[in-house]
VEXDREN-2710 file (C-alpha; in Angstrom, 1 decimal):
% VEXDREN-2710
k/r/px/py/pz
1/UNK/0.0/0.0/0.0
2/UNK/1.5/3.3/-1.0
3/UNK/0.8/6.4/0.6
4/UNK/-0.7/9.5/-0.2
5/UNK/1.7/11.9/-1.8
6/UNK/3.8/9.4/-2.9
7/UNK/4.1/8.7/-6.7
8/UNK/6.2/5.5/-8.1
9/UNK/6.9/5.3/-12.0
10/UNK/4.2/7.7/-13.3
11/UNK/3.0/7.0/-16.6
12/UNK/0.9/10.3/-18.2
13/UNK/-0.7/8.2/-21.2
14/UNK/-3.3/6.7/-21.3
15/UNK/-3.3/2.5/-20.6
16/UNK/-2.0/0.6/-22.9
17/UNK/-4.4/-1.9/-22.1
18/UNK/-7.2/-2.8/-24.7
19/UNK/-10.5/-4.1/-23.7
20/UNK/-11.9/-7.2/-25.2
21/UNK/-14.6/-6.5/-27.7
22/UNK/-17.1/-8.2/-25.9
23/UNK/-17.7/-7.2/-22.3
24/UNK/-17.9/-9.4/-18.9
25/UNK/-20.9/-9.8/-17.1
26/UNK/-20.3/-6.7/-15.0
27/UNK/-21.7/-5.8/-11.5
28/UNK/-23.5/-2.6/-10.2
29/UNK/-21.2/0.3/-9.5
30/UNK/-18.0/-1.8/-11.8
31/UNK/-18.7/0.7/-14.7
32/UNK/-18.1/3.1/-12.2
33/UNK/-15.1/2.0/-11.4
34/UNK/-13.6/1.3/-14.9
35/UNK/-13.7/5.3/-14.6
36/UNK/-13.6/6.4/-11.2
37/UNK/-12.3/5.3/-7.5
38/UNK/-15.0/7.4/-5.9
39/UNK/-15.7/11.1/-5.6
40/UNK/-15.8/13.3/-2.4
41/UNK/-17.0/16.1/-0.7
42/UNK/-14.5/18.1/1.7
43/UNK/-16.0/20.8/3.8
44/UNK/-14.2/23.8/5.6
45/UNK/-15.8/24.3/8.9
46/UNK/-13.6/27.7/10.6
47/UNK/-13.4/26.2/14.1
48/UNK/-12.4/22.5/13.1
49/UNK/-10.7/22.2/9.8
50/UNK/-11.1/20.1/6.6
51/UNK/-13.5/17.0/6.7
52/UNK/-14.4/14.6/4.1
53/UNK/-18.1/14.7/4.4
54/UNK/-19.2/12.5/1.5
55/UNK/-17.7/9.4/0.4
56/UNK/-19.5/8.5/-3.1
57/UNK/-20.6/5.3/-3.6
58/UNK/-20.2/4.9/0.2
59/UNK/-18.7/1.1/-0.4
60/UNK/-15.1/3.2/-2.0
61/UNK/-12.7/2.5/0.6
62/UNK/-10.2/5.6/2.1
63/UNK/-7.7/5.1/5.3
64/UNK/-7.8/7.9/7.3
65/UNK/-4.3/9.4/6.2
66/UNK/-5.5/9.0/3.1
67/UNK/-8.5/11.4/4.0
68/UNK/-6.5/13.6/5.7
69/UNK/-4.0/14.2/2.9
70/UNK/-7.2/14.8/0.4
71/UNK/-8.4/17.2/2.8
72/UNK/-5.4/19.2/2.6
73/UNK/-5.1/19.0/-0.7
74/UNK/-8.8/20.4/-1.5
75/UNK/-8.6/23.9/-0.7
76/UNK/-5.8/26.6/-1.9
77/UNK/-3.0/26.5/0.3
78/UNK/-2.5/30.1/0.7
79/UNK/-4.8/33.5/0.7
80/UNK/-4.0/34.2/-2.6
81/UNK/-6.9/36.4/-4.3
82/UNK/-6.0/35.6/-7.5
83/UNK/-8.6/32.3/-8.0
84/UNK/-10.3/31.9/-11.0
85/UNK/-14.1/31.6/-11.7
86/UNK/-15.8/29.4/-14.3
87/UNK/-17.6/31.4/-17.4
88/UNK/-21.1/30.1/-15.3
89/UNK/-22.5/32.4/-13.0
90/UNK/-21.7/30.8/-9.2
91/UNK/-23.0/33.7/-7.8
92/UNK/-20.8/34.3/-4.2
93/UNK/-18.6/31.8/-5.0
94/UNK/-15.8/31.4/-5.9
95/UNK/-14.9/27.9/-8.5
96/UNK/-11.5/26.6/-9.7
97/UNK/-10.3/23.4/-10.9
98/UNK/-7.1/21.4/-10.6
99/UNK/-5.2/18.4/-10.7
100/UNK/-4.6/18.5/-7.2
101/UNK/-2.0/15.7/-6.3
102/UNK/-0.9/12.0/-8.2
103/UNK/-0.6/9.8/-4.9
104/UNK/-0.6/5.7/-4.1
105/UNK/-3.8/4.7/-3.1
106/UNK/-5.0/1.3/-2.1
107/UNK/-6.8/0.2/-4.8
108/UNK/-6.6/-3.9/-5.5
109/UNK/-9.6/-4.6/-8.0
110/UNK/-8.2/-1.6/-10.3
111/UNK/-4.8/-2.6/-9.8
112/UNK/-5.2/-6.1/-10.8
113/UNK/-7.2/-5.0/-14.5
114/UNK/-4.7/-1.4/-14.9
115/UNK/-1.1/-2.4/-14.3
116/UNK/0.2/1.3/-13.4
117/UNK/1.8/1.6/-10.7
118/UNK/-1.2/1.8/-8.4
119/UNK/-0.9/5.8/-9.5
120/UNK/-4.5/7.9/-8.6
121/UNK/-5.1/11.4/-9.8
122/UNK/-7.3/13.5/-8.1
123/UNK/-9.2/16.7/-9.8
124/UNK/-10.9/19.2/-7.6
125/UNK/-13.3/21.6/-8.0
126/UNK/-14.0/24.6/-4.9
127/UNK/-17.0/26.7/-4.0
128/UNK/-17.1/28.5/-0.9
129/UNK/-16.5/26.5/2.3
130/UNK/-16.6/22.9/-0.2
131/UNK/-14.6/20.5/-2.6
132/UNK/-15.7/18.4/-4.7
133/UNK/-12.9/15.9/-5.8
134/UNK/-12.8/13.4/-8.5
135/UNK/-10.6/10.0/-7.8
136/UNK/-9.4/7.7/-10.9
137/UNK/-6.5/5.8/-11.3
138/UNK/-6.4/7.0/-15.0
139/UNK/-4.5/10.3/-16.0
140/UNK/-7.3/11.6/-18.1
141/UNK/-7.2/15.2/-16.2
142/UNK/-8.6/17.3/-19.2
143/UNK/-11.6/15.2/-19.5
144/UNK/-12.0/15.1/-15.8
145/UNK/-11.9/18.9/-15.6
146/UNK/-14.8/18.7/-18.4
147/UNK/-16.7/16.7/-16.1
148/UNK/-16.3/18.7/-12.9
149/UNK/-17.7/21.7/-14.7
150/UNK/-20.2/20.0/-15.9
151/UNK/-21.4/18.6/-12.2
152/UNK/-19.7/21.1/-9.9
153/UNK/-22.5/24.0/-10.3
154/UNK/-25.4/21.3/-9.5
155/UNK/-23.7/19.8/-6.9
156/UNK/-23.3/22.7/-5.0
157/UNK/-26.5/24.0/-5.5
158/UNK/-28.3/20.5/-5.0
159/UNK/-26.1/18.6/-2.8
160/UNK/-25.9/15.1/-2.4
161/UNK/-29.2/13.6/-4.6
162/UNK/-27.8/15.3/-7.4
163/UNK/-24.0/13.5/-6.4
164/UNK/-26.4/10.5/-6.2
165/UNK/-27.7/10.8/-9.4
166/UNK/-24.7/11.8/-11.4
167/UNK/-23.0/8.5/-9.9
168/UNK/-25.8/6.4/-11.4
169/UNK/-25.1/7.9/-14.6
170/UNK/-21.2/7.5/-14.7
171/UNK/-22.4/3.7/-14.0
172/UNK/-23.9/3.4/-17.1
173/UNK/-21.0/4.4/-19.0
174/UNK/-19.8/2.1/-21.7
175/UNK/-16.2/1.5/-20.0
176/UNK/-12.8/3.2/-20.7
177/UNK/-11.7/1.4/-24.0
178/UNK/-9.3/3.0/-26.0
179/UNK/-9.3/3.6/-29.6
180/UNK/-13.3/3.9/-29.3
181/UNK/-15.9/7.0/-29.8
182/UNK/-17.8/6.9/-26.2
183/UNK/-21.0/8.7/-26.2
184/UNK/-21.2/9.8/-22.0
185/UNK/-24.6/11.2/-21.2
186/UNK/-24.3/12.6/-17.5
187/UNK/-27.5/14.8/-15.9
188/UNK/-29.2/15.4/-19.4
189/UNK/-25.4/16.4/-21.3
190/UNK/-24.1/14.1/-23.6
191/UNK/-20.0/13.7/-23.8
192/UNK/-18.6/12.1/-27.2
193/UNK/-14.8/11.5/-26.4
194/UNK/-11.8/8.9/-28.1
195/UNK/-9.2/7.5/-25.3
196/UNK/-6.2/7.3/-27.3
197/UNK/-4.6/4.4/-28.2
198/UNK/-0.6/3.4/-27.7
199/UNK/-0.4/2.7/-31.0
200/UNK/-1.8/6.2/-31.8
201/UNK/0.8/8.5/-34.1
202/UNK/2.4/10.9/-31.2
203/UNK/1.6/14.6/-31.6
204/UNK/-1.8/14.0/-33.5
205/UNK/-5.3/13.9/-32.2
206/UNK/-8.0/12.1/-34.1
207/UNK/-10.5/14.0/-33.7
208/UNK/-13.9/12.4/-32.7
209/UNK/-16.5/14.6/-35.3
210/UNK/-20.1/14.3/-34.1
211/UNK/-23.0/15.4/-36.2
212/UNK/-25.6/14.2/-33.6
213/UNK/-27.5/17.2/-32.2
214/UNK/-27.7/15.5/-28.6
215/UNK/-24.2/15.1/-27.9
216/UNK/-23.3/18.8/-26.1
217/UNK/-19.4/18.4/-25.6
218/UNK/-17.2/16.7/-28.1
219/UNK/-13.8/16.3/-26.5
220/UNK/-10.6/16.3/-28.9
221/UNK/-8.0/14.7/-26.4
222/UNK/-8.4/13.4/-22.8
223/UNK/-5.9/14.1/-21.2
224/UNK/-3.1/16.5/-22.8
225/UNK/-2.8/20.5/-21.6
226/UNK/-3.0/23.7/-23.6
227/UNK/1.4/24.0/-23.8
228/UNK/1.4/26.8/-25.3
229/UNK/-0.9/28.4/-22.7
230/UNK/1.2/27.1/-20.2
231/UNK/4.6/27.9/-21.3
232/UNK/3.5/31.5/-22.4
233/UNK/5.2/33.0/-19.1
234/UNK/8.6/31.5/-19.4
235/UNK/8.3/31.7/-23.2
236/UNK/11.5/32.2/-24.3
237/UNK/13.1/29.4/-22.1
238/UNK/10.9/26.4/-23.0
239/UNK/14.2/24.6/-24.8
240/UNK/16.1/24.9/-22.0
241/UNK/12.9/23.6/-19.7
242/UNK/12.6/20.7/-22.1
243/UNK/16.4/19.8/-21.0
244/UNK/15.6/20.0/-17.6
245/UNK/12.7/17.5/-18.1
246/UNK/14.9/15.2/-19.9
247/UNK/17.0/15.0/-17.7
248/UNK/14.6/14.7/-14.6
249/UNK/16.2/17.8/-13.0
250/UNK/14.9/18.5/-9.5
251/UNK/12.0/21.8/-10.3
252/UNK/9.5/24.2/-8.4
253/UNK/7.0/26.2/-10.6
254/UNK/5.9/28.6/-7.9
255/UNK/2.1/30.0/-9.4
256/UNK/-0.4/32.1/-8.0
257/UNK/-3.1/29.4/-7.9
258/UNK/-3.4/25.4/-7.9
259/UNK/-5.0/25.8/-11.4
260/UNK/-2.3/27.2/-12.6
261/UNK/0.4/25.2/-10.5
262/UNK/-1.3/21.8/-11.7
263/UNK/-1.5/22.8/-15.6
264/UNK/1.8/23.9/-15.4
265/UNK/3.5/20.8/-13.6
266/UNK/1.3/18.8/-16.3
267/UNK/2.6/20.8/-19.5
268/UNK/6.2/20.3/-17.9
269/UNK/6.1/16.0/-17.6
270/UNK/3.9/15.6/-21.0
271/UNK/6.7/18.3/-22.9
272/UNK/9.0/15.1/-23.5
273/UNK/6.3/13.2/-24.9
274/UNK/6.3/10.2/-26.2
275/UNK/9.0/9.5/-23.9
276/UNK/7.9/8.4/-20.7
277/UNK/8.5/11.0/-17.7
278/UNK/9.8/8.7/-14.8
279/UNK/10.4/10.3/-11.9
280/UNK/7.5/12.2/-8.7
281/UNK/5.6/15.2/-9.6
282/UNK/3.5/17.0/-7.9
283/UNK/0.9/19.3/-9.6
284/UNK/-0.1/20.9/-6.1
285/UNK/1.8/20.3/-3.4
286/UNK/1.5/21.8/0.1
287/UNK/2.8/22.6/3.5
288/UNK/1.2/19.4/5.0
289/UNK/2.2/17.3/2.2
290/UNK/4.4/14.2/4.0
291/UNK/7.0/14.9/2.2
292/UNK/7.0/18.6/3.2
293/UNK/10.5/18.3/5.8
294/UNK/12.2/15.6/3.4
295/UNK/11.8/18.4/0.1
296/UNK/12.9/21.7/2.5
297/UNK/15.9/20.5/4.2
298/UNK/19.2/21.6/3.2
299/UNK/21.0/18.8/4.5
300/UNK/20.6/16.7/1.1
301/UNK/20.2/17.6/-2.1
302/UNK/16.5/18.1/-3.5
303/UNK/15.0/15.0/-4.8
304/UNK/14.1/14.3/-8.9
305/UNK/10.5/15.7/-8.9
306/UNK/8.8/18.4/-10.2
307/UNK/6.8/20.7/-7.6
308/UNK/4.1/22.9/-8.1
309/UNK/3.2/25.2/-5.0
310/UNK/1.2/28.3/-4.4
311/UNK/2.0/28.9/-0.5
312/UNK/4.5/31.7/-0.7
313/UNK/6.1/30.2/2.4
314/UNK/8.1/28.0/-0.4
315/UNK/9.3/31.0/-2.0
316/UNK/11.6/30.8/1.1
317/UNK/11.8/27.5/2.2
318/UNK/12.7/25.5/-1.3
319/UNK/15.2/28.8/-2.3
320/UNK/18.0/26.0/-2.1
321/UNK/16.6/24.4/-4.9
322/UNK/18.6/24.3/-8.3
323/UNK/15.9/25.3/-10.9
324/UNK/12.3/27.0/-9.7
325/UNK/9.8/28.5/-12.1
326/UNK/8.0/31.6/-11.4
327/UNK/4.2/32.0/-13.6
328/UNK/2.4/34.8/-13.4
329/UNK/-1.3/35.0/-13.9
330/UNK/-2.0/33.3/-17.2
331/UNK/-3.3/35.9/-20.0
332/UNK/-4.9/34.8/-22.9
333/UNK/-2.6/32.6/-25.2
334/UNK/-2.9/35.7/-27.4
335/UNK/-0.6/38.0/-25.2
336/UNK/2.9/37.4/-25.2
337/UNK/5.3/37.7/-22.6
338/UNK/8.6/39.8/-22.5
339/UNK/12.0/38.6/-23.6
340/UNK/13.4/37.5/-20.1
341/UNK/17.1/36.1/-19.2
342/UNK/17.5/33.5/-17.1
343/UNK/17.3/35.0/-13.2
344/UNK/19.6/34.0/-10.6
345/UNK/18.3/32.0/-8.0
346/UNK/19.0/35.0/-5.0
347/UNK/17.0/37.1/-6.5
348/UNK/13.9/35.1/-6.0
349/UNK/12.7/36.3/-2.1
350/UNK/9.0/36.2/-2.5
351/UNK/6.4/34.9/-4.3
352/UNK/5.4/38.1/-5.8
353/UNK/8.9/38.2/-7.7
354/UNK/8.7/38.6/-11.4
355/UNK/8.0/35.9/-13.6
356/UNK/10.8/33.9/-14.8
357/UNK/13.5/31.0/-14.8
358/UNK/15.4/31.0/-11.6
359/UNK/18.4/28.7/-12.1
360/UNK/22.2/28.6/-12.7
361/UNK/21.7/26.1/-15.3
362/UNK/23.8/26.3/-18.7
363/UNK/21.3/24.1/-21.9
364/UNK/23.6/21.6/-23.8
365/UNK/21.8/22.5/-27.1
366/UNK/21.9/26.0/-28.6
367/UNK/18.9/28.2/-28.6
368/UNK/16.2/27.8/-31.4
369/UNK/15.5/30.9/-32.3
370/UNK/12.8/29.8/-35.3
371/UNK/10.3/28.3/-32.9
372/UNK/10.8/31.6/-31.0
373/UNK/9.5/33.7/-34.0
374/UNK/7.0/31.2/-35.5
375/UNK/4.8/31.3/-32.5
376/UNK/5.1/34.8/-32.2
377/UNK/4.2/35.4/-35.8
378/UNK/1.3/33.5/-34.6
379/UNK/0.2/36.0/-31.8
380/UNK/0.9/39.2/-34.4
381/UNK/-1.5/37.2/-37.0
382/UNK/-3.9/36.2/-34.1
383/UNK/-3.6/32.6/-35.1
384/UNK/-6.3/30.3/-32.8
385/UNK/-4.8/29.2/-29.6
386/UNK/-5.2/25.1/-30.7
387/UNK/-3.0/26.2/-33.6
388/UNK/-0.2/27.7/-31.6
389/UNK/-0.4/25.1/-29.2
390/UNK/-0.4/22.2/-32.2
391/UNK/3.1/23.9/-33.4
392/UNK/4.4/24.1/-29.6
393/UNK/3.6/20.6/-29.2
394/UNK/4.9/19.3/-32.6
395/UNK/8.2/21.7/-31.9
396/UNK/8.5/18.8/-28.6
397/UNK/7.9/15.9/-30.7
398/UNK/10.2/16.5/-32.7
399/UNK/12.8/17.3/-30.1
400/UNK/12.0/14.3/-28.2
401/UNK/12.2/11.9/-31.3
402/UNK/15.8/13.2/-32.6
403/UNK/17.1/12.6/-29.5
404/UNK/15.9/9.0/-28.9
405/UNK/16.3/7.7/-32.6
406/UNK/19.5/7.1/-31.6
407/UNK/19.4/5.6/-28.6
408/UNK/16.1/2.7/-30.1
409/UNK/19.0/1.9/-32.9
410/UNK/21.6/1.5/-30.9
411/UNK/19.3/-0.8/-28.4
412/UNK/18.1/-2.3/-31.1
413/UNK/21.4/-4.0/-32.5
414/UNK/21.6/-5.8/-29.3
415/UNK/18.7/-7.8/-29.9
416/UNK/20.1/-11.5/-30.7
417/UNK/20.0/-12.7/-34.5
418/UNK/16.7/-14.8/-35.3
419/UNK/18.9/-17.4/-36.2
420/UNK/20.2/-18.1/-33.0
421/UNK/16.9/-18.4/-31.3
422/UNK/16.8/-22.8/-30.9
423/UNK/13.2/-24.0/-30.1
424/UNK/14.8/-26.7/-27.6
425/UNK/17.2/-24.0/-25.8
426/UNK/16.7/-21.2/-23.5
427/UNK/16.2/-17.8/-25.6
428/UNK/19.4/-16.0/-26.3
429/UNK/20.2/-12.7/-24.0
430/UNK/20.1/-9.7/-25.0
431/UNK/23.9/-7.3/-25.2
432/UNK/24.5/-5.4/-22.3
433/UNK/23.9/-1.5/-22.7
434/UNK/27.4/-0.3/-23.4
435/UNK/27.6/3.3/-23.2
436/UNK/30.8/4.2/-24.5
437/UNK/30.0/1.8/-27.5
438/UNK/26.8/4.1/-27.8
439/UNK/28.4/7.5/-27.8
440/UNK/30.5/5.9/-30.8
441/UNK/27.4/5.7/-32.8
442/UNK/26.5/9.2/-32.2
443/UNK/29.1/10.1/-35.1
444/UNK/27.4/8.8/-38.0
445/UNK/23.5/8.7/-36.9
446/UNK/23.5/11.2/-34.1
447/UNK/21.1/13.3/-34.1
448/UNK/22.1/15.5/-36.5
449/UNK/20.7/13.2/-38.6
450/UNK/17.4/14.5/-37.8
451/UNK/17.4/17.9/-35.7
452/UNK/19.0/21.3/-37.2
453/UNK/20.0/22.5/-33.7
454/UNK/23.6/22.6/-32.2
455/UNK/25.2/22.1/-29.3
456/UNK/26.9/19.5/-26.9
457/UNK/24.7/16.7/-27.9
458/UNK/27.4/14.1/-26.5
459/UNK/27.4/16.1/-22.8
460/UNK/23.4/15.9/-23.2
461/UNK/23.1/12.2/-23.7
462/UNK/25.8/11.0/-20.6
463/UNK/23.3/13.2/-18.1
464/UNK/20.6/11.8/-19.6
465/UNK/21.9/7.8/-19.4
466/UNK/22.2/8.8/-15.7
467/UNK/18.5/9.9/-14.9
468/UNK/15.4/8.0/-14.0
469/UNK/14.1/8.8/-17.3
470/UNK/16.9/6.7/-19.3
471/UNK/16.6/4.1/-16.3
472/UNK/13.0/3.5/-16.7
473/UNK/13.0/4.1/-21.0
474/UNK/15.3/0.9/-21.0
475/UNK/13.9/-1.3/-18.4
476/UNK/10.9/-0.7/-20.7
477/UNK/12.4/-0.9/-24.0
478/UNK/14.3/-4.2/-22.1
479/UNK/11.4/-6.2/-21.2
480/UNK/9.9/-5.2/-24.8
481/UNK/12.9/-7.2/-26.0
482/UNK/12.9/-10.1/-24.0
483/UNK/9.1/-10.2/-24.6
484/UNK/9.8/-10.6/-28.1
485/UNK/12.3/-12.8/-27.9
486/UNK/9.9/-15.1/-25.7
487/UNK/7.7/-14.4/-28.6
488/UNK/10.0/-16.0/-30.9
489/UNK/11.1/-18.6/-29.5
490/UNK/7.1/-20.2/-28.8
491/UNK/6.8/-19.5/-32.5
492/UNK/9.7/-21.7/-33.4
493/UNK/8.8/-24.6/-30.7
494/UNK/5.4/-24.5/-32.3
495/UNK/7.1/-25.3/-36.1
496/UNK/8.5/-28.2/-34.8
497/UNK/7.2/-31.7/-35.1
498/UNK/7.0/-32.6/-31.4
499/UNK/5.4/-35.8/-32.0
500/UNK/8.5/-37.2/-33.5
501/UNK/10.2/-35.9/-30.8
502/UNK/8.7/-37.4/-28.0
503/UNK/9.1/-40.8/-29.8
504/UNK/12.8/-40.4/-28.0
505/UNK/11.5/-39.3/-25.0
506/UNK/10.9/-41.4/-21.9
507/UNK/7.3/-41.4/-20.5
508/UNK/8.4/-39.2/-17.7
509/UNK/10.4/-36.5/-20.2
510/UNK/7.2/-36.0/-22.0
511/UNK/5.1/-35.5/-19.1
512/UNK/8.2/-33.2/-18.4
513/UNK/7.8/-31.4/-21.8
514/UNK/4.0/-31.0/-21.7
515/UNK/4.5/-29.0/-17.9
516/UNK/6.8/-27.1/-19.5
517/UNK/4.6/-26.0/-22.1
518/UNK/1.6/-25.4/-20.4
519/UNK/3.6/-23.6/-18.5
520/UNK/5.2/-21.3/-21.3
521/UNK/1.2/-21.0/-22.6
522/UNK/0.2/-19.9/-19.6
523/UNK/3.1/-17.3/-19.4
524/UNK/2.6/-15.9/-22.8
525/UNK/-1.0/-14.9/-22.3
526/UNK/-0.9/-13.7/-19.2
527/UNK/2.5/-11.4/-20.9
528/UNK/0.5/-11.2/-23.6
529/UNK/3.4/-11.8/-25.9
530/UNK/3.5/-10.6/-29.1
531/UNK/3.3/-13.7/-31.0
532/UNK/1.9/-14.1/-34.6
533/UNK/-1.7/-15.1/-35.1
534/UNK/-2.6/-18.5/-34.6
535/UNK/0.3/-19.2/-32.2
536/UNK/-0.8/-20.1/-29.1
537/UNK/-4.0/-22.3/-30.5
538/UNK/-1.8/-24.2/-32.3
539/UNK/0.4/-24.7/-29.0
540/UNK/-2.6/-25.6/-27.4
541/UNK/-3.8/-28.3/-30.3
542/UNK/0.6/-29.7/-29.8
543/UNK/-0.1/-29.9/-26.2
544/UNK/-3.3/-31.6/-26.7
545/UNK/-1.8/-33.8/-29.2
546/UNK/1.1/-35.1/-27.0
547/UNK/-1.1/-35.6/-24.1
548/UNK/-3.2/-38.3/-25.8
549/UNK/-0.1/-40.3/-26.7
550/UNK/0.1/-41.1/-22.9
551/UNK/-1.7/-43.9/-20.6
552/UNK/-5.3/-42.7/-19.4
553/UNK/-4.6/-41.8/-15.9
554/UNK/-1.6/-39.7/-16.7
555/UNK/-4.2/-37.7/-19.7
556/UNK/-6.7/-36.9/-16.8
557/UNK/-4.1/-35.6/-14.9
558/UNK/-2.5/-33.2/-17.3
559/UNK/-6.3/-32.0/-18.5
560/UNK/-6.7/-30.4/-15.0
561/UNK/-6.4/-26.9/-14.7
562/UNK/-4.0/-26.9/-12.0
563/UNK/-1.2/-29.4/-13.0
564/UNK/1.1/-26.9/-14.0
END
């Protein structure tokens, strides 16, 4: 059980995990689940505190530290009057909405169908003296915000019947398969969305068109932030932030209001996209946060996470750290910030110092000045704000890609020859990572090959083979490899006559061999191996085959589910 606050091996996509085409036999409230943990209701009372007040459906399970840190984490952590309202009219309220933490939570039934690192996002959504927070164990915050603005202004006005009610709906949602339109009706509005796929082209949405006069919100991505929004404050530095990504560089972005903390932290982790970001972050953290003495003590250095904060207590207490981001209020994409240098880190005293990039940290890669003046040809023309943020994004993708070509080739070409895969042998190992080999590669298909930029590309990749995210791109890339190796090796036991060759086999070796295959079938769906067509049936029709050429009593042995 992992605690809240405490984020292991984030993954920002969305599952890679498919659903079968046809469903289960499912269960009241396991629709709900597919989508959502539970949702809460925090109140403020002046003399006692935060309280969760409403669990919803009231079976969802919470430990009390688990409640306690959601309470914190529901209301702004400072008195900042700089909070947002929705376009709808909440008359003496007051409404924002944020991704407020990514924190363990025990959750075994989701767990056991979502293999992510038991990672839950919660979105939150304030009026007055209440919170109303959604809890999912999938990273789909954009659509989540959709949703709490969609159920926020009811709830609030008709309290828990309406929560009631909106939680029978969610139930009879089709669940969260990717690659599918899903029509989502909720309290009389109709949401058409499309969960991306992983084998989705990175950088491109497909758009989910609706011509059906019922659906009210049609939903172009799920789960990705406006960037160039985002970025707009530090606009001139978002190269250099990109580095600092890569390379899992300890960050604070210091922002007037959890809105604005989360979307920033979010556009920060998803601007090295499709590589995975591997180490903690922290959309909104606080002053009761767990972790609160372990990130402000200057006895170690800061850990590999990305903070976002709004308490101006930090602006203080994390001054020690090596890179901290300063936003400002977010204008409209269509303003444009100043030309700023990079600040020095003394300089930053309060949280009302001037927007900026507080660090004393030199980029590996020379400036790209052309992005610079193609997004601000953009604001001067008034191009739409999807646009400039489809060109920021792209400008990433790019990045990303010349800078990991090289490193899929080089893993790549330590994948075994085919030839020297032996159905009747262990599969061959794969090459141990060599770096210096590597970096000898970089000469002729470097990145260079790909990218027009400059710079100490060499230097950039031997800080990034150090970090968390190289650790956790190759153990992933790694069990790819083996997986496929697995793959190919069941492929070439299943071209092989095993009939004749349990003729040489003892009665005892071939119920040896048919263990050992069960065994391997059992291993390759539950890996779900990546095995050609028709693989594993026709391992099932060789295991078949070889039990019936045993005695009776040993064939309804090996037919029982467990004898393996």
């Amino acid at each position: 059980r992992l605690h809240l606050g405490r984020a292991a091996g984030i993954t920002m996509g969305p599952p890679a995990l498919e659903e079968p085409e046809q469903e289960p036999l499912l269960l009241p409230w396991d629709r709900f689940s597919s989508w959502l943990h539970c949702i809460c209701v925090v109140g403020f009372d002046l003399e006692l505190g935060q309280a969760v007040e409403v669990i919803y459906p009231h079976h969802s399970r919470l430990t009390e530290k688990e409640k306690t840190s959601i309470c914190y984490l529901s209301f702004p952590d400072s008195n900042s009057g700089k909070l947002h309202s929705f376009t709808m009219d909440f008359h003496d309220s007051f409404c924002i909405c944020y991704l407020v933490c990514c924190f363990g939570l025990y959750l075994e039934r989701i767990f056991e169908l979502h293999d992510i690192s038991l990672t839950v996002y919660a979105c939150v959504c304030v009026s007055l003296l209440q919170s109303l927070v959604l809890i999912s164990k999938l990273p789909y915050v954009t659509f989540f915000h959709s949703l709490l603005k969609l159920i926020a202004p009811e709830y609030f006005e008709k309290q828990e019947p309406f929560l009631e009610a909106a939680c029978n709906d969610i139930d009879r949602w089709p669940t969260p398969c990717p690659g599918k339109i899903l029509t989502l009706p909720i309290m009389g509005v109709v949401m058409k969305l499309r969960i991306p796929t992983c084998y989705d082209k990175p950088g491109t949405y497909q758009l989910v068109q609706s011509s059906d006069s019922l659906v009210s919100i049609v939903l172009p991505t799920v789960h990705e932030v406006d960037l160039f929004r985002c970025f707009h404050p530090v606009f001139f530095h978002i190269q250099m932030l990109w580095e600092l990504v890569l390379l899992s560089e300890a960050l604070v972005v210091m922002a007037p209001s959890p809105a604005e903390s989360s979307d920033t932290v979010l556009a920060l982790v998803s601007c090295i996209s499709p590589l995975r970001y591997c180490s903690d972050f922290r959309p909104y953290f606080t002053i009761h946060d767990s972790e609160f003495k372990e990130y402000t003590t200057r006895t170690q250095a800061p850990p590999s996470v990305i903070l976002g904060v709004t308490n101006p207590f930090f602006a203080k207490t994390l001054q020690h750290w090596p890179h901290i981001i300063r936003i400002g209020d977010m204008k409209q994409a269509g303003e444009m910030a100043k030309q700023m240098k990079v600040k020095k880190l003394k300089n930053l005293k309060t949280l009302d110092s001037k927007p900026g990039v507080y660090t004393a940290y030199k980029p590996f890669l020379n400036k790209d000045e052309d992005i610079i003046k193609q997004l601000q040809k953009g604001v001067q023309q008034k191009r739409p704000s999807a646009a400039q943020n489809a060109i920021l994004r792209r400008y990433f993708l790019e990045l990303t890609q010349s800078f990991i070509i090289p490193l899929e080739r080089y893993v790549a070409s330590l994948m075994p020859l085919q030839k020297s895969i032996s159905p009747w042998k262990s599969p061959p190992q794969l090459r141990p990572f060599n770096q210096e080999e590597f970096m000898k590669t970089l000469e002729k298909a470097g990145p260079q090959l790909t990218s027009r930029l400059k710079g100490d590309w060499i230097g950039l990749y031997r800080q990034f083979l150090r970090s968390p995210n190289f650790d956790g791109w190759f153990r992933n890339r790694r069990k790819e490899m083996m997986q496929k190796l697995e793959a190919l090796h069941l492929e070439a036991l299943c071209e092989e006559d095993l009939q004749l060759r349990i003729q040489k086999h003892t009665e005892v070796e071939t119920v040896d061999l048919v263990l050992k295959l069960k065994e391997k079938l059992t291993q390759a769906e539950k890996d779900q191996l990546p095995v050609k067509p028709g693989t594993l049936p026709k391992l099932q029709a060789h295991i078949e085959s070889i039990i019936l050429t045993l005695p009776e009593d040993l064939q309804g042995i090996l037919h029982k589910p467990d004898c393996a």
